[in-house]
C-alpha positions in Angstrom: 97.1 34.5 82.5 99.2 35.1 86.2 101.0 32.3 87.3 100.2 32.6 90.8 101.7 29.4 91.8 105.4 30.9 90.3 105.2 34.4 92.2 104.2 32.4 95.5 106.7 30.2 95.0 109.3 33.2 94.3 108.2 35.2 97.5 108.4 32.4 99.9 111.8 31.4 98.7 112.8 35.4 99.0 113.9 35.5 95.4 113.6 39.6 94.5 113.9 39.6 91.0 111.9 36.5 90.7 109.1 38.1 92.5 109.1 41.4 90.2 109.3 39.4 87.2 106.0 37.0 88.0 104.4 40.4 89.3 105.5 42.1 86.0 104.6 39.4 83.9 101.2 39.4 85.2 100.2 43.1 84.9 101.8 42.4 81.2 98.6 39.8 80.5 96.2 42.3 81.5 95.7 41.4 85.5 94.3 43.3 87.5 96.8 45.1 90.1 94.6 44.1 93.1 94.0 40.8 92.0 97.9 40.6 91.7 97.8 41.1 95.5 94.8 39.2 96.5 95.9 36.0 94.5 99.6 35.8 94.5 100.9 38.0 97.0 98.9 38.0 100.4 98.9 34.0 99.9 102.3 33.8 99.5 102.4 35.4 103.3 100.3 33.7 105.0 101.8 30.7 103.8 104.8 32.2 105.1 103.0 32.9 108.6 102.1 29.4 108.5 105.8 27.9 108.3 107.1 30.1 110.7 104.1 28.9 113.5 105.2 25.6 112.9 109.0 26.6 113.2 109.6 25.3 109.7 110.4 28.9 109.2 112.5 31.3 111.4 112.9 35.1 111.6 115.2 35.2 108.6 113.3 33.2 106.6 110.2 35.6 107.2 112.3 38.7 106.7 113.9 37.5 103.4 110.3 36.5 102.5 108.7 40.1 103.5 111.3 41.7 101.8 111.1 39.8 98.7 107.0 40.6 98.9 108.2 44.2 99.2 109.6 44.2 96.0 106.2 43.2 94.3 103.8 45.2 96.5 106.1 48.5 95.3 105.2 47.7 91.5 101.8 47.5 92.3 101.7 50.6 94.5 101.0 53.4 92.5 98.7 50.8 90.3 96.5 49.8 93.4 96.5 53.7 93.9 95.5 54.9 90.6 92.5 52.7 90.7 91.4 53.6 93.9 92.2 50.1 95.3 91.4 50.3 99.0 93.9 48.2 101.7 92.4 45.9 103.5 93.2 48.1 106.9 95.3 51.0 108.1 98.2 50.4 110.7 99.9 53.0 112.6 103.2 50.6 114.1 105.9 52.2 116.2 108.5 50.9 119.2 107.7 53.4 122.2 109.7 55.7 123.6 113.3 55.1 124.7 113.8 51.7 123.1 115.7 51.3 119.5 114.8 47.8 119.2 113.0 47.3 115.7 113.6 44.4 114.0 110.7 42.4 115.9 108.5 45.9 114.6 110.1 45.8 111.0 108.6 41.8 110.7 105.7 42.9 111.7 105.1 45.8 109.5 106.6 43.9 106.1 104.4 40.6 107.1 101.4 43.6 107.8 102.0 44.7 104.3 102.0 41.3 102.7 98.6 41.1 104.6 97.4 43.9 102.7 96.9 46.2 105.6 98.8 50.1 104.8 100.8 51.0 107.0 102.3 54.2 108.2 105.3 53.0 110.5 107.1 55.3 112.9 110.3 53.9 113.4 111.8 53.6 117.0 111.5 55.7 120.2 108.1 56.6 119.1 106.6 58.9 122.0 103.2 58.9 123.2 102.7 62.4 121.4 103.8 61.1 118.0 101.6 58.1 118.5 98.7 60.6 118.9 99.0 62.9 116.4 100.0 59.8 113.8 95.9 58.8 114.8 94.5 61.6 114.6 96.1 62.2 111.0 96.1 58.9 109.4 92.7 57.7 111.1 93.7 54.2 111.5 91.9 51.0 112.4 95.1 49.6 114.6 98.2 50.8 116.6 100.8 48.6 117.1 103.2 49.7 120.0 106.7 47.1 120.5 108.9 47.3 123.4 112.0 44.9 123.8 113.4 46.6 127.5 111.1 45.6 130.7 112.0 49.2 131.1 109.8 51.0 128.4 106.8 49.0 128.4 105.4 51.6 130.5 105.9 54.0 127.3 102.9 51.9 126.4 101.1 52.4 129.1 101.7 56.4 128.6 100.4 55.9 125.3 97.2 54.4 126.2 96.6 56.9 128.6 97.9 59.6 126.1 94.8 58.3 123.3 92.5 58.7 126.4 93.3 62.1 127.2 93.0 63.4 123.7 89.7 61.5 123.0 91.3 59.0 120.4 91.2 55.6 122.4 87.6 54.7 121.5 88.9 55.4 117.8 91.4 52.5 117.3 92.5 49.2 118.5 95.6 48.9 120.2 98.1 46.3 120.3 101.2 45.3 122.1 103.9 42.9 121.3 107.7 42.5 122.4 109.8 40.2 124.1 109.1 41.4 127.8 105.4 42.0 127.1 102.3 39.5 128.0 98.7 39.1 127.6 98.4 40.3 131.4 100.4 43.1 130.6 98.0 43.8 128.0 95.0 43.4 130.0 96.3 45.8 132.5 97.4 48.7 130.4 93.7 48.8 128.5 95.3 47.8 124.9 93.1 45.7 123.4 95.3 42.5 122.2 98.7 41.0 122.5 100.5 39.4 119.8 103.5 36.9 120.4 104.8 37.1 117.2 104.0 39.0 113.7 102.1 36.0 112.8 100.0 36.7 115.4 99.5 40.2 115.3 98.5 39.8 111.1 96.1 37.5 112.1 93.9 39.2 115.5 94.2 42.8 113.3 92.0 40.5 110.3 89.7 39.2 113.0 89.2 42.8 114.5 88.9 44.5 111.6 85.4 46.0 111.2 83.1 44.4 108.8 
């Protein structure tokens, strides 16, 4: 039987080899992969999520957590595939064009992936075009855009208008996040929600997610 409690424990503290031992040890009593992710992993984050909206946790703590979910997500990987297991969503995440800011993306994207959401994430200076063709490939519920600089949160705005003009926009759900960037921002680019932290942006994708 999967001691749950133990691989929780083990991802919230950010202890890697704990975390691939209780995920290993699991799969080695006959669990199922996705019940692996479902009952140890994806509670582990949002436990995490909770701490850090409390500020009992901090952007280190999360990272060493995400990281340390990584580790247990990657053995289950090619399990979850070979059975067919379906994510719970699919996130295309990117900061826009001419900003290399990404560590605010990176938490996001880990704490997306302890979420159970796949995600296909494309790195910094992402322009509109790349943005486009990544949704018109991956055909994903969500695009997350990040912008640290006042100075490229128009990228975003470009990209919005970029899904419009190639017929994607009504396709996906767009999100924005970033130090500089606000709900009225939001609003007046056309995305569809703002997320203040990665917390945040885990939990708005869940509620938006299609049924």
């Amino acid at each position: 039987m999967a001691d749950y409690e133990a691989l929780k424990t083990a991802v919230i503290s950010g202890k890697v080899a704990q975390v691939k031992e209780a995920t290993q040890k699991a799969l080695d009593a006959g669990t199922n992969p996705q019940e692996v992710l479902d009952q140890g992993l994806i509670p582990a984050m949002d436990i995490v999520g909770a701490k850090f909206s409390c500020h009992e946790f901090y952007i280190p703590e999360m990272l060493i957590a995400a990281r340390a979910m990584q580790a247990g997500i990657a053995i289950l990987k090619p399990l979850l595939a070979a059975q067919g297991g379906k994510p719970r969503g699919k996130v295309v995440i990117g900061t826009v064009k001419g900003d290399l800011h990404d560590i605010g993306k990176n938490l996001v994207s880990l704490m997306l992936q302890g979420g159970g959401f796949e995600v296909l994430d494309l790195g910094a200076d992402v322009k509109p075009e790349r943005f486009v063709d990544a949704v018109k490939t991956a055909q994903p519920h969500f695009v997350m855009m990040s912008a640290l600089l006042t100075t490229t949160m128009l990228a975003m705005k470009e990209t919005v208008e970029a899904l419009k003009a190639a017929g994607m926009r009504d396709k996906v759900k767009v999100a924005v996040g970033g130090a500089p960037v606000t709900q009225r921002f939001c609003d007046e680019i056309g995305a569809d929600f703002y997320a203040a932290n990665a917390t945040g942006a885990v939990t708005k994708a869940r509620e938006l997610l299609p049924v």
